[in-house]
C-alpha positions as CSV (number, residue, x, y, z in Angstrom):
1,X,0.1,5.4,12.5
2,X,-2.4,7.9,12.1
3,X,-0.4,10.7,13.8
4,X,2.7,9.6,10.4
5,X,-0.6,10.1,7.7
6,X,0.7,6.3,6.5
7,X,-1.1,5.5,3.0
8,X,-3.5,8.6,3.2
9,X,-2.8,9.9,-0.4
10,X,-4.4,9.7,-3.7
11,X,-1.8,6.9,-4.9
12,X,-1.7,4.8,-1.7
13,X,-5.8,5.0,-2.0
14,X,-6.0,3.6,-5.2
15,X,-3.2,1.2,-5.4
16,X,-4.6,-0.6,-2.6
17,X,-8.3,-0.6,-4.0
18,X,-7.1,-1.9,-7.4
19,X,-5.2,-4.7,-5.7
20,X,-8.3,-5.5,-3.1
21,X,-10.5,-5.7,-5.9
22,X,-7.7,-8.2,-8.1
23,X,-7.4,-10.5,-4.3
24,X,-11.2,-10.9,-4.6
25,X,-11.5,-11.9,-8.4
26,X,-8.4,-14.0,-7.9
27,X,-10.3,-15.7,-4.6
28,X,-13.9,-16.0,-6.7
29,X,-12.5,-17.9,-9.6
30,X,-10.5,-20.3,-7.3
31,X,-13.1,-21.0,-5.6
32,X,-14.7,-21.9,-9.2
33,X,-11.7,-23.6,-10.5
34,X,-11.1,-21.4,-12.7
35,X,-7.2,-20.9,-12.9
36,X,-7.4,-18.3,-16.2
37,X,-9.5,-16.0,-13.9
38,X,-7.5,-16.5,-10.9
39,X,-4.4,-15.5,-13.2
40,X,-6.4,-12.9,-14.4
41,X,-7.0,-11.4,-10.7
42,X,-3.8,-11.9,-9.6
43,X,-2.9,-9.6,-12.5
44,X,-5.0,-6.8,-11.5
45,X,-2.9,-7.0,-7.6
46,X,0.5,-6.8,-10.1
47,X,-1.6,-3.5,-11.8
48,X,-2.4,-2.3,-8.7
49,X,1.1,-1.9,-7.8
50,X,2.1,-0.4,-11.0
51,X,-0.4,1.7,-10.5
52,X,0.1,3.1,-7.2
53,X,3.9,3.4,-8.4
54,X,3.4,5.5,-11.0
55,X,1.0,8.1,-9.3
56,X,3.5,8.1,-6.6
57,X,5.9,9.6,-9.5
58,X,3.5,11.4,-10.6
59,X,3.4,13.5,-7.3
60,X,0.2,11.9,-5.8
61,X,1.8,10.2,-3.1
62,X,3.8,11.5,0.3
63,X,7.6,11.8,-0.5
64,X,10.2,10.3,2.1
65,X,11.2,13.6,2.6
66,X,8.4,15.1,4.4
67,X,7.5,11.3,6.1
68,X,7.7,12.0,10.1
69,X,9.5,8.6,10.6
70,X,12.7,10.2,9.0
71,X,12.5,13.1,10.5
72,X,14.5,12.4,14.2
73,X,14.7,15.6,16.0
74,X,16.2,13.7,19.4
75,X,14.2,15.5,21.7
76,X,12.3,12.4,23.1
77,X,14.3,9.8,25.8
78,X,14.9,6.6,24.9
79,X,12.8,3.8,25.5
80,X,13.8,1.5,28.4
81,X,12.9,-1.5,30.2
82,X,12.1,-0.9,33.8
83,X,12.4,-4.1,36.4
């Protein structure tokens, strides 16, 4: 993956540190049976998303267009099973 630069963009960055950050709230207060704050974490993972979404529309993330995964130039054979 690091040769496709998957998730290395401003929106990917902090969409996924928003949502860490709401997994580990969420796990804390479970642990403390709490359910309001495990609501309350799980809330800041649905944020996250939102988030990342909109900084992606923003132009912060990679577009599809430039992604090297949809970009087939057919110059490589294909794989095959040898035996």
């Amino acid at each position: 993956m690091a040769g496709s630069s998957h998730g290395h963009t401003p929106a990917a960055w902090t969409g996924v540190i928003i949502a860490f950050i709401g997994f580990c709230v969420a796990g804390m207060f479970m642990v403390m049976a709490q359910p309001v704050g495990f609501w309350a974490g799980m809330g800041l993972v649905i944020l996250g998303a939102v988030v990342g979404g909109i900084m992606r529309t923003m132009g912060m993330g990679q577009p599809k267009s430039n992604h090297p995964v949809h970009q087939f130039t057919g110059d490589r054979e294909p794989a095959r099973a040898e035996g």
